[in-house]
N, C-alpha and C positions, 0 to 999 in steps of 0.2 A: 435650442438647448445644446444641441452636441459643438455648436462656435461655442459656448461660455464653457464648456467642459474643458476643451481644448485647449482655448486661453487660460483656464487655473491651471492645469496643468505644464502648460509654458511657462508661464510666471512663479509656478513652485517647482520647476525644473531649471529654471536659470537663477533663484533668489537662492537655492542649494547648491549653486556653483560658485555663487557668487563669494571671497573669501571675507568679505567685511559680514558679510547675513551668517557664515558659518563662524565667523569668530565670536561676534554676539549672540548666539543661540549655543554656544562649548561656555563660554562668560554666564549666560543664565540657567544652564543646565547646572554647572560650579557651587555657583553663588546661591541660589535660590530653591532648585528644584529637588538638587541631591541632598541640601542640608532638610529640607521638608522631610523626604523620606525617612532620613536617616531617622529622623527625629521621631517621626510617625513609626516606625518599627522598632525603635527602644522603648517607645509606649505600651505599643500591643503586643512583645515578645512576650511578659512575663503571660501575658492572657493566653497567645497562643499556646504556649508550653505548660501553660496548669489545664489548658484544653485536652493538647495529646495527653498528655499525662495519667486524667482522669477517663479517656476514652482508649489509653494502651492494651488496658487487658480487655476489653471488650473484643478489642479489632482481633486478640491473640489470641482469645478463646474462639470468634468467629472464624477466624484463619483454620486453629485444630480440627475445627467441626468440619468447615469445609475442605480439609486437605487430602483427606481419601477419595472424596470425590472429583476434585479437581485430576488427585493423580490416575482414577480408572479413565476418564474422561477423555485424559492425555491417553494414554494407553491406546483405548478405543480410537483415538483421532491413528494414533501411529498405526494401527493394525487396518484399518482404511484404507489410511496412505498406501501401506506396503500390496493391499491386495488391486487396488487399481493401478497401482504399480505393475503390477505383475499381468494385468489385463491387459493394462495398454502394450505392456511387451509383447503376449501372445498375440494381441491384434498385427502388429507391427511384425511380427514372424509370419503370423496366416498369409499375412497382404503380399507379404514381400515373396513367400512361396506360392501364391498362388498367380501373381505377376508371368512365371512363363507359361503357365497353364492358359491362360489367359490368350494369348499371344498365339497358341496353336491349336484354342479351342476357334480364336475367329478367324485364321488362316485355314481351319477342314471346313468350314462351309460356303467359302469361295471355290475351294477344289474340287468339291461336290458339285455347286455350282459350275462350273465349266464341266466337268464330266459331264452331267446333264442334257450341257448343250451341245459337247459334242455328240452326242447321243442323239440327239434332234437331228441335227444335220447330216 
């Protein structure tokens, strides 16, 4: 299965290069496929528009209904944002100060460690 895949796909890789396959396919798109559409959407315009039309105030009155809610929502989302915003900063402050602490908490118990053993010896 994966030779026949390969092969359409060569052969609709090089029939698209080809400039006689691309000028007859620009010629029936022209001629044939865009006059269909066009023809098909002068048809159902008047349908789709007496559609919206009749569904306008619905969508307008569902919009006002739901518009305070969308706008706490939004609110709620920004005030989220802004405080794990402000987390990840303080994480990123801790980290970064506590980086030399760090460094000379595990450097005293090497020096204890050899204190120790000079103590031994």
């Amino acid at each position: 299965m994966p030779f026949l895949k390969r092969f359409v796909r060569e052969v609709a890789r090089r029939a698209a290069q080809d400039p006689r396959v691309r000028d007859t396919a620009r010629k029936v798109f022209e001629n044939e496929i865009k006059p269909r559409a066009k023809t098909a959407w002068e048809k159902a315009k008047p349908e789709v528009e007496a559609a919206w039309e009749k569904a306008k105030p619905e969508v307008e009155a569902a919009w006002e209904k739901a518009k305070p809610e969308v706008e706490a929502a939004k609110h709620r989302a920004l005030s989220k944002a802004a405080d794990l915003a402000d987390r990840v900063k303080r994480g990123i402050e801790e980290s970064e100060a506590a980086k030399p602490d760090q460094s000379a908490e595990s450097e005293a118990p090497k020096s204890d460690q050899s204190a120790e053993d000079r103590d031994q010896k």
